[in-house]
C-alpha positions as CSV (number, residue, x, y, z in Angstrom):
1,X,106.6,142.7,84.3
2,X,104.2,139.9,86.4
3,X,107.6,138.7,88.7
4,X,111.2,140.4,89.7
5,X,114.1,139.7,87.0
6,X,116.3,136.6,88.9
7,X,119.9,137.7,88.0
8,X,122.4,135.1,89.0
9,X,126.2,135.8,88.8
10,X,128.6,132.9,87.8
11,X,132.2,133.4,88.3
12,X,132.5,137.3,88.8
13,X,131.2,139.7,92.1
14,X,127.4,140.9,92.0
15,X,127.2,144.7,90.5
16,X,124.9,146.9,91.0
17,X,125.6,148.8,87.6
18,X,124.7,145.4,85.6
19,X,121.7,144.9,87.8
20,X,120.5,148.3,87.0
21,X,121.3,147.6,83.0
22,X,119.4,144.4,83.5
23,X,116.6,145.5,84.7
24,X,116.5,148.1,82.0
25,X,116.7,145.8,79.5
26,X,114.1,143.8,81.4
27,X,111.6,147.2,81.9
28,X,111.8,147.3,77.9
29,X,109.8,143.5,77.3
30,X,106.7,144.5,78.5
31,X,106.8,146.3,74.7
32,X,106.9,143.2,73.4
33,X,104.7,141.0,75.4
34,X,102.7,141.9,78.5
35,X,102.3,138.0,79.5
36,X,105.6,137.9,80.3
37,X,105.5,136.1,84.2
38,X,109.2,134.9,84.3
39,X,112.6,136.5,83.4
40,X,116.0,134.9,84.4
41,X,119.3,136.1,83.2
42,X,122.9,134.8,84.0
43,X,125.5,136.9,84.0
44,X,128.8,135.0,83.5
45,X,132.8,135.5,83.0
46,X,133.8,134.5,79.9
47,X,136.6,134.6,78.0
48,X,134.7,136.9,75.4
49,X,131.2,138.6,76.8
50,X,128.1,136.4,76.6
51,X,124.4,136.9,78.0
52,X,121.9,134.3,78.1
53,X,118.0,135.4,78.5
54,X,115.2,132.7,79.0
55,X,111.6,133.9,79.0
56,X,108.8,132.1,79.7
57,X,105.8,132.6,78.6
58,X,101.8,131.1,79.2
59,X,100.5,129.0,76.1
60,X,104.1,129.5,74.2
61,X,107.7,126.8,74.1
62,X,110.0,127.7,76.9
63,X,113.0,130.1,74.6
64,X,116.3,131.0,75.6
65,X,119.0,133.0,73.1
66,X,122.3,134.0,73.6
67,X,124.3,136.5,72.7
68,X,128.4,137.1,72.0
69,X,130.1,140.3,71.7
């Protein structure tokens, strides 16, 4: 990947465990797409688990997805 993952924490302490299963995850795009030059995810307390991702990528829509467990 071009740039560093930004992981931002909302409501819960910074772990390094998650920041190492992010960044796994993260490793694992450049499979997919090697223009990747932006990855953001938020990691917040919820109720029920949930993950938001946003890529960005040149000459392609800005997408985000989320996920529930």
């Amino acid at each position: 990947m071009q740039l560093p993952v930004n992981i931002t924490y909302r409501g819960l302490n910074k772990s390094e465990k998650i920041d190492n299963l992010v960044m796994t995850y993260a490793a694992r795009l450049d499979k997919f797409c090697d223009h990747i030059n932006r990855c953001d995810v938020a990691i917040e307390q919820q109720p029920y688990s949930s993950q938001r991702k946003s890529l960005s990528m040149p000459n392609r829509r800005h997408r985000a997805a989320s996920v529930t467990n």
